[in-house]
N, C-alpha and C positions, 0 to 999 in steps of 0.2 A: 639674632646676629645677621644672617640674612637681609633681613627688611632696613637695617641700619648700612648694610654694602649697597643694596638696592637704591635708598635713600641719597650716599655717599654718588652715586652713581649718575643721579639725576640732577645733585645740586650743585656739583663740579660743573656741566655745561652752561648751566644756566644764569649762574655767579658769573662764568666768562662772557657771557656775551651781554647782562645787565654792566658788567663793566667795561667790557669792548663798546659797547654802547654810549656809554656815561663817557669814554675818554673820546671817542668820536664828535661825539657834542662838542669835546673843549676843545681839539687839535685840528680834526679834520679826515677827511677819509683817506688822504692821501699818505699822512705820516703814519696811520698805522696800519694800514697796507705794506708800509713802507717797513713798520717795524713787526711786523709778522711774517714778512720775507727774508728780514734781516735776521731775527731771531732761528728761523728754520736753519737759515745756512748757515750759521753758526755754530746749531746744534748737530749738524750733518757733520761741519768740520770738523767738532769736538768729539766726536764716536769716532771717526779716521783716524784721526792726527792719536790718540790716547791708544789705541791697540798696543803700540811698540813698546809705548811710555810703561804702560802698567806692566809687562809682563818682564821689563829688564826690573821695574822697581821693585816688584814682587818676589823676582828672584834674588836681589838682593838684599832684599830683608832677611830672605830665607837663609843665605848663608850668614849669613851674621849671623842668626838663630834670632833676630826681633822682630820677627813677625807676628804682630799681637792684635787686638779690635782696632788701634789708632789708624794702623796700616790698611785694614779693608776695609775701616770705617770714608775713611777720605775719598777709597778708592771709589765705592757705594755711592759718596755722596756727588762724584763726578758724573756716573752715567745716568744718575736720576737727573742732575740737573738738566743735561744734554738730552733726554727723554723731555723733559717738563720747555725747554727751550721750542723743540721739533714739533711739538703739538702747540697747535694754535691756540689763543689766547696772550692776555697783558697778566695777568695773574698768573698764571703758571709761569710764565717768562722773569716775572718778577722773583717767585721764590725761588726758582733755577739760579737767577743772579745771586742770589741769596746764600744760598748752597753751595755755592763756588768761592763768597769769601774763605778767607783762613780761617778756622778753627782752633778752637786749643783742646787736645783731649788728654783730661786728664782720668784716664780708665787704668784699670791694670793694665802695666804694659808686660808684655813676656821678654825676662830675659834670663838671660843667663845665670846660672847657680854660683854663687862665688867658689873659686877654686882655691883649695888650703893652697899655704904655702911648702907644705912637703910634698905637694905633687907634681908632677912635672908630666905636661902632655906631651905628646909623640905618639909613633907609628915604632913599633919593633916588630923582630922577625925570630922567630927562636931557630938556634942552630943548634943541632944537636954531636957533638965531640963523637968521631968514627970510631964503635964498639968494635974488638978484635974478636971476630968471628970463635963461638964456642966451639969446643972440642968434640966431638962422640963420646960419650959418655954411657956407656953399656951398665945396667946393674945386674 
């Protein structure tokens, strides 16, 4: 397992640049320059601008109680894209674009247990009716 991360390790860079390479040849040095700049601050944006996003959506899953995989799955598949954006390369950029389309998940979603209909939810308070203080009572 090891020597397959190792492996994973060395043929990510090398993939980018026989392909930064190969699109250099067809476009030119300048557009992807131009798109490795572009892609950086986008991915910079994308880390910024999402802080807010996620933690009010988060939280409102939560109250709802449907916070289930679909909700972190999305969430996950946003800062990896924005990670894969910010580091250089066409390939990584490509599959970040990728990861940012829509998805449809169809996983278990968590929700709610259905509630009979003889229950009724609410908040109550017990009050307890003022006992008349006992007697002395000597045996």
């Amino acid at each position: 397992m090891p020597y397959l991360i190792l492996a994973l390790l060395i043929a990510y860079p090398v993939a980018e640049f026989a392909l930064m390479s190969a699109v250099v040849d067809w476009i030119g040095w300048g557009w992807v320059i131009g798109w490795i700049v572009g892609s950086f601050l986008l991915g910079v944006f994308m880390i910024r601008q999402y802080k807010l996003a996620f933690a009010l959506t988060l939280m409102r899953d939560m109250r709802s109680g449907q916070v289930g995989p679909g909700t972190l799955f999305a969430i996950a598949r946003y800062y990896i894209a924005a990670i894969l954006l910010i580091l250089p390369g066409i390939g990584g950029d490509v599959l970040g674009l990728v990861l940012l389309l829509p998805w449809r998940w169809n996983g278990p979603a968590a929700t709610r247990a259905p509630v009979p209909d003889d229950v009724f939810e609410g908040e109550y308070r017990r009050v307890d009716e003022p006992r008349p203080p006992l007697e002395d009572r000597r045996d």
